[in-house]
N, C-alpha and C positions, 0 to 999 in steps of 0.2 A: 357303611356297615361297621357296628363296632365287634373290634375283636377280644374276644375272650383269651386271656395269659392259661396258658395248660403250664407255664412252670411250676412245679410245685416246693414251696419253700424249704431251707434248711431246717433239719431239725435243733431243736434249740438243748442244750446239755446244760446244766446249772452244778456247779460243782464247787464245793464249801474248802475256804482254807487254799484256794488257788496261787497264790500271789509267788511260790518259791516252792524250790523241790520237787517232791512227789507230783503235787496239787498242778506246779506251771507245766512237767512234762504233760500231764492230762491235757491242760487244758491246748497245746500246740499241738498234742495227733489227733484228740479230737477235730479240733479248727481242721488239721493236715484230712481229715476224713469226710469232711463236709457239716460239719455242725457249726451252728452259733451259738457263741458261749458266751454264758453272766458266769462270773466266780465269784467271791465272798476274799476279803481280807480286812485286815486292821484298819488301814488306814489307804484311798485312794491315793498312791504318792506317783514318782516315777518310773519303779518299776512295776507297777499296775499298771500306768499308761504306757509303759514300752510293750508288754504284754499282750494287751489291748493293739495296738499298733501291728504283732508280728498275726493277731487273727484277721486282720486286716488284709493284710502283707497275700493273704491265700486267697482273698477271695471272703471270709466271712465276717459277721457282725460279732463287735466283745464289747462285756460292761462289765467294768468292776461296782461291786458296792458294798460296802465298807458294813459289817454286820459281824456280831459275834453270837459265835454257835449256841454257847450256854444263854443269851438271853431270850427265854422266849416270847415275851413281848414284841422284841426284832424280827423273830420267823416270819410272822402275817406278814408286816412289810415287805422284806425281802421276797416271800413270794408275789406279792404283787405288784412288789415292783419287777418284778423278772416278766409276768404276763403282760404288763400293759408293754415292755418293749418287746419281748417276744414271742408272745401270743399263745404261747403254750409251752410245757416243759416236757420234751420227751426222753432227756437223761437226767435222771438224780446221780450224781458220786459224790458220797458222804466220806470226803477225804480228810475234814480238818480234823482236830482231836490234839490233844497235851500229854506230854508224858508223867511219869512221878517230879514231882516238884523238887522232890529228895531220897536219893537212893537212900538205904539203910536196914537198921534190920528191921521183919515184919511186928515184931514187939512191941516196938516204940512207933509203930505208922499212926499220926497224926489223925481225928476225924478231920480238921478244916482240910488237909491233906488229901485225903479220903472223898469229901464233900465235892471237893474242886473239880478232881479227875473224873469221877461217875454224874455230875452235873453236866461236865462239857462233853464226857467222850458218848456218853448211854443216853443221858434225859435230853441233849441238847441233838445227838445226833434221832433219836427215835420219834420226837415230836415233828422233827423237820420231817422224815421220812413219813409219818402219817399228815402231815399239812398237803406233802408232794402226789401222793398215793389217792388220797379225796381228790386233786386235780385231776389227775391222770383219771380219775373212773367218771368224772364228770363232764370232761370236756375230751371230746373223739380228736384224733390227731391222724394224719395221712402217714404217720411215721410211726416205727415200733418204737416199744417203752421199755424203759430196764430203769432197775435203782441196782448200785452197786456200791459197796459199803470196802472201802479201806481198813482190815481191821491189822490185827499182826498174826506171826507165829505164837506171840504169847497171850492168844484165846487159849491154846492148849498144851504149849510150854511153858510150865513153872520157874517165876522170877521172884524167889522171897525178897531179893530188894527192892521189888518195882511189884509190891504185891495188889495197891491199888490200880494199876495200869492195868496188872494183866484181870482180874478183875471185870475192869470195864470192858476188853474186848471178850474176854469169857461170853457176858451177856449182850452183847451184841451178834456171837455168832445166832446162842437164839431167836432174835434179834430179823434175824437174816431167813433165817427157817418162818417164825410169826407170820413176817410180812408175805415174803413165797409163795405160804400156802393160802392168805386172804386174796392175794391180787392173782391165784394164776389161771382161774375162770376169763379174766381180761387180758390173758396174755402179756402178762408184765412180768417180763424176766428180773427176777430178786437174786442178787450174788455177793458172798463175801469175799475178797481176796486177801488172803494174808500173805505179806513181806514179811522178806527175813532181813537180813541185816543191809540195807540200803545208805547208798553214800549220800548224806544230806550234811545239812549246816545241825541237825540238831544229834548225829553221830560223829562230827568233827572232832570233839570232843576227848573221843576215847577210840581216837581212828588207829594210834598205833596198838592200843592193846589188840583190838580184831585184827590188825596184821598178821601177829603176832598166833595171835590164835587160830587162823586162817590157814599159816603154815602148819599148824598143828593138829590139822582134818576138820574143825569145827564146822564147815562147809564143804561136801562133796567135791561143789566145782570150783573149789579153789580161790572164790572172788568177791569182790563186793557184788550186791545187789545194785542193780544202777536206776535213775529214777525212772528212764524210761523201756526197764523190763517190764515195771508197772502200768505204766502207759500202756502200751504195746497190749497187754491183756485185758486194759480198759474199754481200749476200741473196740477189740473183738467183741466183747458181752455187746456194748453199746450199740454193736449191729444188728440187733437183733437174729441174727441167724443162730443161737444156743439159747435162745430161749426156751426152749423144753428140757433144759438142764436148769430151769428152775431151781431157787436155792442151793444151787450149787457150792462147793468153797473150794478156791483155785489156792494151793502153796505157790508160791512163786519167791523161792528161797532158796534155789541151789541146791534143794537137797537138804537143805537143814533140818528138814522135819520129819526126816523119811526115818522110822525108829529101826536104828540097830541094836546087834549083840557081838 
């Protein structure tokens, strides 16, 4: 007599821009929660295959594949390369994105400048999101669906030197709201999460001025943002248990957003 398997597989999470940072905490509390994960980076090197290794390490399946956001030629692929090995996608997190190329004043902002950052952070993250969105309503999954979008605080804090950055997550909050209300007949939890000042290699940079400012109150709680505050509230949406907070947007900034007088 043959026996039928009642286990029912991991859900699979696909998350853009994984390789460092923000993107690698995601992708280990996911792995840490029970999903298999495909992420997105530049180049499969060896810390994508360490990466890969530590999903391993728990118990699940990881694939890097080497795709960049802006081109959308790449998206098809990339999504199908994620189903032929994981047979479906039940998490989007739209983490990757670029900052201003060049701070400065908004006078002088560049179109190629301009071009760059609303082609990777808006066109390249919104097409993916509707590539993911047509899977999810066409192929049923035994697992709950979410897309969750990494935007920043400066969707709605003013950065006149980073005017094309904030910009693009401006219209991504939209963005966020759009998709929410097409998918939430399917019960597809849509969320943005905006971070505030988080400690990565691309705030290294100008890590003592935010010290500095830190002391100075510009953060409630005193601190950096860490990669995996973010995490931490990736999983949650990802569990589908808040999906009736649909379209939601979570600060997760210390307080930096919270407008006083």
């Amino acid at each position: 007599m043959t026996r039928i398997s009642t286990i029912k597989p991991r859900p699979v999470a696909l998350i853009t821009g994984g390789r460092r940072g923000i993107g690698a905490s995601i992708v280990m509390q996911l792995a840490n929660q029970g999903f298999d994960i495909v992420f997105t980076c530049r180049s499969e090197d060896a810390i994508s295959k360490a990466l890969c290794s530590h999903v391993e390490s728990v118990g699940g399946k990881a694939l890097a594949i080497a795709s960049e956001l802006e081109n959308l030629d790449a998206q098809k692929e990339l999504i199908e390369k994620t189903i032929a090995w994981g047979r479906t996608i039940d998490c989007l997190v739209n983490n990757a994105g670029i900052g201003s190329p060049c701070r400065g004043d908004l006078l002088e902002m560049q179109p190629e400048a301009f071009d760059l950052v609303l082609n990777t952070n808006l066109r390249g993250t919104f097409f993916l999101t509707q590539h993911v969105a047509k899977h999810m309503l066409a192929v049923p999954s035994p697992h709950s669906r979410s897309i969750i979008t990494i935007s920043s605080v400066s969707a709605e804090m003013a950065s006149t030197e980073r005017g094309e950055y904030c910009l693009s997550k401006a219209a991504l909050a939209m963005s966020t709201k759009l998709f929410a209300l097409r998918l939430a007949t399917a019960n597809i939890g849509v969320f943005e999460i905006r971070p505030g000042v988080i400690r990565t290699d691309m705030t290294a940079g100008v890590a003592n001025q935010y010290e500095e400012r830190f002391n100075n109150g510009l953060v409630p709680m005193a601190r950096w943002g860490e990669t995996e505050d973010i995490a931490a509230v990736v999983t949650s949406l990802a569990s589908g248990k808040l999906n009736f907070s649909t379209g939601s947007v979570i600060n997760t900034d210390g307080g930096l957003s919270i407008p006083t007088f």
